[in-house]
Each structure stands twice: as structure tokens, then as C-alpha cells.
N, C-alpha and C positions, 0 to 999 in steps of 0.2 A: 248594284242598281243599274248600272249600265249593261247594257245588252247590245253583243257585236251585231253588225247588220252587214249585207253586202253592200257595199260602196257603190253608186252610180256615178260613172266617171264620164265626161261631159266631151262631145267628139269635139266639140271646141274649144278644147283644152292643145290649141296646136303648139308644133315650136314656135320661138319667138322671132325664127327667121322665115316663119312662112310667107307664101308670096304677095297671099293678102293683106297680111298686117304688114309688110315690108309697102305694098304698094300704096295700103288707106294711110298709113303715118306720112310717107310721102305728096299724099294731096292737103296732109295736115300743116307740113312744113310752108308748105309753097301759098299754101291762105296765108300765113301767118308772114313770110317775105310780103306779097303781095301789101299787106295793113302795112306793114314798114315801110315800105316805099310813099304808100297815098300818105302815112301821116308823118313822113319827113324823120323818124327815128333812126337814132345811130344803132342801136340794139332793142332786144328786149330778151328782158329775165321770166323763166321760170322756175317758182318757186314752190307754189301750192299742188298737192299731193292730186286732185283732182287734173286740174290742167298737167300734172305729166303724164297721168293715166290718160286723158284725152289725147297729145298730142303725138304719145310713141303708143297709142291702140292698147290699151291697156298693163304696160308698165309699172312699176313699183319701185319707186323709192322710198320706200317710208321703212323706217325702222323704228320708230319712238310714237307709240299710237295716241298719245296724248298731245301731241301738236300736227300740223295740217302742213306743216313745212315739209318738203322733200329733204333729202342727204345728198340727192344729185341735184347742184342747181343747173338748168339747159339755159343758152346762151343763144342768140340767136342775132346776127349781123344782117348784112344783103349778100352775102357769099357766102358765110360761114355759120356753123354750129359748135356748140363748146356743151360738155358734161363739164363742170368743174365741182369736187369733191376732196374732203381728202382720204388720205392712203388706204384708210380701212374697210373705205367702201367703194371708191371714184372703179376700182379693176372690174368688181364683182359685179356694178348695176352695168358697167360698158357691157358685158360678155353676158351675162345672164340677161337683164331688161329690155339692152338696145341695141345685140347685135346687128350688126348689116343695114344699120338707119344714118352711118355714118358721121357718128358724133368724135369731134377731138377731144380725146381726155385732158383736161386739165387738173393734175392732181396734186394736191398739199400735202407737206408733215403737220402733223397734231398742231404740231410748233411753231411752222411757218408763218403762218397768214390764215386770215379767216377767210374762208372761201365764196363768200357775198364780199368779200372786198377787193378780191380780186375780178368774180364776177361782174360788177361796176365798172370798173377796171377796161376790160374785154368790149362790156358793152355800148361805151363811150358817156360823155360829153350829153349826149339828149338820146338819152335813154328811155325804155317804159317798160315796167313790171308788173306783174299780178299780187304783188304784196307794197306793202309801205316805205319806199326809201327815199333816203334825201336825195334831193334833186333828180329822182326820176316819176314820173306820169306814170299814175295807178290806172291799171286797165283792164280791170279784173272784170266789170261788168260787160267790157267789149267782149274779153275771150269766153266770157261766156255765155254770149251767143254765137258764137263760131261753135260749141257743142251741138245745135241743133242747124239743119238737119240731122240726123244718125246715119251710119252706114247699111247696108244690108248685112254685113258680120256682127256690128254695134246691136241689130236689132236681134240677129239669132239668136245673141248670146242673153240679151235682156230676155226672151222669150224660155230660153232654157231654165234660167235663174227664176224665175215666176214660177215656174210649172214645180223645178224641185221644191222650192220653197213650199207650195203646197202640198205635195208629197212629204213634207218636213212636217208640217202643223198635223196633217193627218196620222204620223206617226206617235207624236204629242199626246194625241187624242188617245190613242194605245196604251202610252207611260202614266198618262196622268190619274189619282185618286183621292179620294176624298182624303185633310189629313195631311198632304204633302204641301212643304213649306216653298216659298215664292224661291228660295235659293235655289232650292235642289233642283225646282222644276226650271230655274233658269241655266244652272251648270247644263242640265242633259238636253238642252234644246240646245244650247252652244257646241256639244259632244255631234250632236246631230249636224249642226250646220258645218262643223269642222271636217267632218267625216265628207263631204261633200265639197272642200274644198274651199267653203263661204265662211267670210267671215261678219262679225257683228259691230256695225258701227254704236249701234245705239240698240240696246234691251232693255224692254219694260216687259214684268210681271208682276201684276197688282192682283189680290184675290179679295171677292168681298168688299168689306168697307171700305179698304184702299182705294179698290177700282172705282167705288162709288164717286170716293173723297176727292182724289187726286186725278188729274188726266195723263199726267207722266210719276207713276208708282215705281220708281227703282227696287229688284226684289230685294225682298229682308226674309227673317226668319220664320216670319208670320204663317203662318197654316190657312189653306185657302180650304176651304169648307161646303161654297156653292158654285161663287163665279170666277172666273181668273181671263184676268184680260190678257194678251201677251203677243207684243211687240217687237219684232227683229228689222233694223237698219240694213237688212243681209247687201251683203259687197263682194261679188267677181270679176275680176277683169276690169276692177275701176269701176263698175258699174254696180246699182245700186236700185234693190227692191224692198222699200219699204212696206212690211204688209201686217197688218193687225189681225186677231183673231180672236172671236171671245168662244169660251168655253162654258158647261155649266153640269153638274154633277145633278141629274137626277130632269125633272120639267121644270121649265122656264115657268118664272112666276108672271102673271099679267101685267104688273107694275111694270117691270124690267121690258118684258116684251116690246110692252108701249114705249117705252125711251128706245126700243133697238128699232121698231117700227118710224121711228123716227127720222132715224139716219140713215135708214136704207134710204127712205123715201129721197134724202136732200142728196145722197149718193147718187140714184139711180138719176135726178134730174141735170145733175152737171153730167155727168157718163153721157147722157144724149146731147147734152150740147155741144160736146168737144167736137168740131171738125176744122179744118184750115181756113183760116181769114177770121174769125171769129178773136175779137178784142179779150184781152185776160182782162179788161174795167166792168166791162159785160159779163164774164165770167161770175166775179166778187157781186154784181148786184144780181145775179140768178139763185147768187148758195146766200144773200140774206134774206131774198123774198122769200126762199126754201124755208130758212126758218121759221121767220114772220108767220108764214101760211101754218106751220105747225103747230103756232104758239110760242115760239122762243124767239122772239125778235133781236133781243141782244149778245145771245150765245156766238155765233158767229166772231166777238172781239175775243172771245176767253182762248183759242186756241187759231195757230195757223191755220190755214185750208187749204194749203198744200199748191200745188204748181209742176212745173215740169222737173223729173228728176233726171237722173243718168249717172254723170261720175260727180255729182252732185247730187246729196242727200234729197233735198229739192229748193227751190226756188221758189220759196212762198211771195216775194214781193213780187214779182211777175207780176202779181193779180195787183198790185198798184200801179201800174202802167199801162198808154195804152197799144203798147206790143200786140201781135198778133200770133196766131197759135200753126203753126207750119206743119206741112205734113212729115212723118217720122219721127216724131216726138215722145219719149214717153211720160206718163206724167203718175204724179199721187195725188188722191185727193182726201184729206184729213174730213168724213164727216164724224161731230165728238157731240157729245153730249154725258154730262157728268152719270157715267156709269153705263154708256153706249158711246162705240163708235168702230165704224170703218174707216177700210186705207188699204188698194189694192193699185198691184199693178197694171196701168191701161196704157197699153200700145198704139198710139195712131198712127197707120199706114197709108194711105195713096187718100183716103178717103172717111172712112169707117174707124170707129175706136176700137181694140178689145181689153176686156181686161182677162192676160193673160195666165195672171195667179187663180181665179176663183174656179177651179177644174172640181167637177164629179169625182170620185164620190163625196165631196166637202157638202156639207146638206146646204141646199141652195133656197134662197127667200126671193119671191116673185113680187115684184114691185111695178103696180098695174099704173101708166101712162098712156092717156090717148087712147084708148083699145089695144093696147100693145102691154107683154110684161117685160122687163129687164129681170134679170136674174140676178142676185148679190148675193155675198156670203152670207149665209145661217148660219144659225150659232150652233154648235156641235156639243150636243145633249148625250153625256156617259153615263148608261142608264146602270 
């Protein structure tokens, strides 16, 4: 079933002591001193698998992918920095993850001590963390807005990851037929993402009545027969493109059409609104009027709408605050509707949005605005 392919190997695949990533993790550190001093903290821990990817430029400590906690916990003083781990992994994340970013290892036996206890420990007395511990200040919502701006490497690499991605779904398009069960179409889209180095936070493949039924269809053994929706959390480098795709075995029936005609439409009108200063409360009441205007006024509650992502999946509550949208940001934007929806990745740079996933040859749908069209993904018909 699998079929070898050449591997597209990504120039930004550097070492991990390059000068850039050596010197962007260093303007990372020194934000992060900087908040330690204005907010009076003795330390602060990091723990969650996002903020370490953020803060050593795309790092990895994660070994157990069903929790978001790191293996390296980083430690961070007014003078000093700490990896504390123990033995089986504290050597291999220093050398491999974070050489030359100059972190002290602090390493345990199995046996010794639990390495958040010692981490406490390190970090003092009035401490603050990215996760839950006693008697330290949760600040998981500060450091994560120290993720945005992005860097000019942060955005290469988002930009890289969009494009193969869509080079992935079009590939897809090649494997997939009528008949073929939502597993198997889910193993060779993972084979694919693998082969490229991406991995998958989150997979949906719904086919049919699933897709209809459900907005999040985990594959099963089910045989997809016309439509198959399918969804990859893809993650490189920490960073992360979430991007939808629907498919459909033979012509799109008009029913369907109109429900996809739908969400391009509530797609294409937030895409034009994204630019810097512009309120994410603004935002949320552009994508219900979206609907409203449709005819779905209450759709809008049944599924997130998405927000800025990066080494986070995304940040849907964004859009409950009234934060502002900064330039270099990239974002997802969830339009759903039961048995339609989009979700691409869009880049905003200096000024202008793109969305860097939805590339030619993917059949593109023209979504007219003002005298102007926006282009979004079509649905890719295997005749």
C-alpha cells in the first residue's frame, strides 16, 4: 500500500548550534530575565512542551506524546539557567536540543528526587511557572504572548511547513479511492507526514456520514465511499500547521457544495480582515455576522474559530479578549459547518495576510468580496 517517494528535505533543517537559532533563543532568554525582574520573581520554570520549543527556537523535550509536559524542565534565575532532568535524558536533550544556549545541567537518579522538586528548589521562594505548582504564579498566559511577534527563521519555517503540507494533501489526492477505510487513509497520510520529517498532533479522518455527523471524526474502520474530510495538527520545529482538507470521489453534489459555499464565504471575510491593531473581540463578531449573513446564526458556538497558532496548536480564546493582532503572527481559522469546513495556514507579515498552505495545483474556489475574489481551498474531486 505504501509507496516510497523522494523525501523533500527542508534547508531549514539546520544544526542545532546554528548561529541563528544560537542567537534568536538568546533574545528569548533575555525577554524572559527582563519579566523576571519588572515582576519581582526569584525564578521561573519551564515546563510545557510549547514554551520549550519557543524559548530554545524549536527544541524538543518531549518524549511521552500524550502529555504536554517536557522531560527537560529549564529553570531560569536573574543570572542563571538550569536543564534539570533525570539521568536518561537530562545528557541527550543538553547535547542534542540545547547545545551552545548554555544551560547547567542538573541531573537526578531515577531514585533520587523528583525533578520539579528540585526545580522549585532552584527557582526559589517566589517563583513563576508555565504550569500549576504550589506556591508558584501561573504565567502561562504572559509567555504566551511573548510567542508573538515570530522571528524571520520562526516564519521561514512556518512558511516551509504550509507549502509541504500542501504538497502532502495533494499527494493524498493520488492514494486515495473509493472503498478505502478512514484507518488506512489515516496510517499513509501519517507515512507521508513522517517521511517529511512532521509530525501529527491531532488527526481527523471522517468519510461520509461521519463527516457529516461529527466535526471532530477520529478514523475508524468505516469505508469512505464519497466525501472524507481530513485533518492534520502537522508540527515542526515546535511549530504547528493546522490545515483541513476535504475530498470527494466523483462531482460534488449541490447540497454539499452549498454548505462548502458557505465557509469559504465566513473564511475568505476574516482572511481580509486580519491586519495589525485590529481587536480579536472584533474579530469573533465579523465570523458571527459571517454566519448570521448565511443563515446559521448560532453555528459559530458549536466549534472553535480558531486564533493565532505557532508552537501552539492555536489559541482560540484570543478571540475572547480584547488583545490586539500584531504583525508576524500566524494564525488558523476554524470555518465548520456540519459536513463543510476550512482551516489554513495564514501568515501575517509587515502588513498583508497570506495563506501560505492553499498553493496550486490544490483546485482553488474564488470567493467574490467588494469587486475583488479571495481564493480558498476547493475541494479536490477524484474523478
Amino acid at each position: 500500500m505504501f509507496v516510497q517517494k523522494e523525501v523533500i528535505i527542508s534547508n531549514l533543517d539546520r544544526s542545532r548550534t546554528d548561529p541563528e537559532i544560537l542567537a534568536d533563543s538568546e533574545k528569548k532568554r533575555q525577554r524572559l530575565r527582563r519579566y523576571l525582574k519588572e515582576k519581582g520573581y526569584s525564578g521561573m520554570i519551564i515546563n510545557r512542551r510549547e514554551n520549550f520549543s519557543w524559548v530554545t527556537t524549536g527544541g524538543n523535550a518531549l518524549l511521552i506524546n500524550s502529555t504536554e509536559k517536557s522531560l527537560g524542565i529549564l529553570v531560569f534565575t536573574i543570572d542563571n539557567q538550569y536543564l534539570v532532568s533525570h539521568a536518561m535524558d537530562g545528557r541527550r536533550i543538553l547535547d542534542e536540543q540545547i547545545p551552545g544556549q548554555g544551560y547547567e545541567l542538573v541531573e537526578l537518579k531515577w531514585y533520587e528526587a523528583n525533578p520539579m522538586e528540585r526545580a522549585m528548589q532552584i527557582a526559589g521562594g517566589n517563583g513563576a511557572a508555565d504550569i500549576s505548582l504550589p506556591g508558584f504564579e501561573n504565567i502561562f498566559p504572559a509567555l504566551l504572548d511573548f510567542h508573538y511577534p515570530m522571528t524571520n527563521l520562526e516564519f521561514d519555517r512556518l512558511g516551509w511547513l504550509g507549502r509541504r503540507m500542501n504538497e502532502i494533501y495533494l499527494d493524498m489526492g493520488k492514494f486515495l479511492q473509493p472503498g478505502i477505510s478512514e484507518a488506512d487513509i489515516s496510517a499513509y497520510f501519517q507515512y507521508l507526514q513522517s517521511q517529511a520529517g512532521i509530525a501529527s498532533d491531532a488527526l481527523i479522518a471522517g468519510g461520509d456520514q461521519r463527516f457529516l455527523k461529527y466535526r471532530h471524526p477520529l478514523p475508524t474502520d468505516s469505508k469512505v465511499n464519497k466525501y472524507l474530510m481530513l485533518h492534520s495538527a502537522a508540527r515542526k520545529w515546535g511549530l504547528h500547521a493546522p490545515i483541513t482538507r476535504i475530498f470527494c470521489f466523483g462531482k460534488s453534489e449541490e447540497e454539499f457544495l452549498a454548505s462548502f459555499k458557505v465557509v469559504a464565504d465566513i473564511q475568505a471575510r476574516v482572511f481580509d480582515l486580519i491586519k495589525p491593531g485590529v481587536k480579536y473581540s472584533e474579530i469573533l463578531e465579523i465570523i458571527k455576522a459571517a454566519y448570521a449573513d448565511n443563515g446559521y446564526e448560532n453555528e459559530w458556538r458549536e466549534h472553535y474559530q480558531g486564533g493565532p497558532t505557532g508552537y501552539i496548536i492555536v489559541d482560540a480564546n484570543r478571540l475572547l479578549t480584547d488583545k490586539t493582532v500584531q504583525k508576524f503572527t500566524p494564525f488558523e481559522w476554524f470555518s465548520t459547518l456540519p459536513g463543510a469546513k476550512i482551516a489554513e495556514l495564514t501568515l501575517l507579515g509587515e502588513s498583508k495576510p497570506e495563506m501560505v498552505s492553499n498553493r496550486e495545483p490544490w483546485p482553488q474556489f474564488a470567493v467574490q468580496l467588494e469587486g475583488r475574489h479571495i481564493s480558498m481551498p476547493g475541494i479536490f474531486e477524484i474523478q
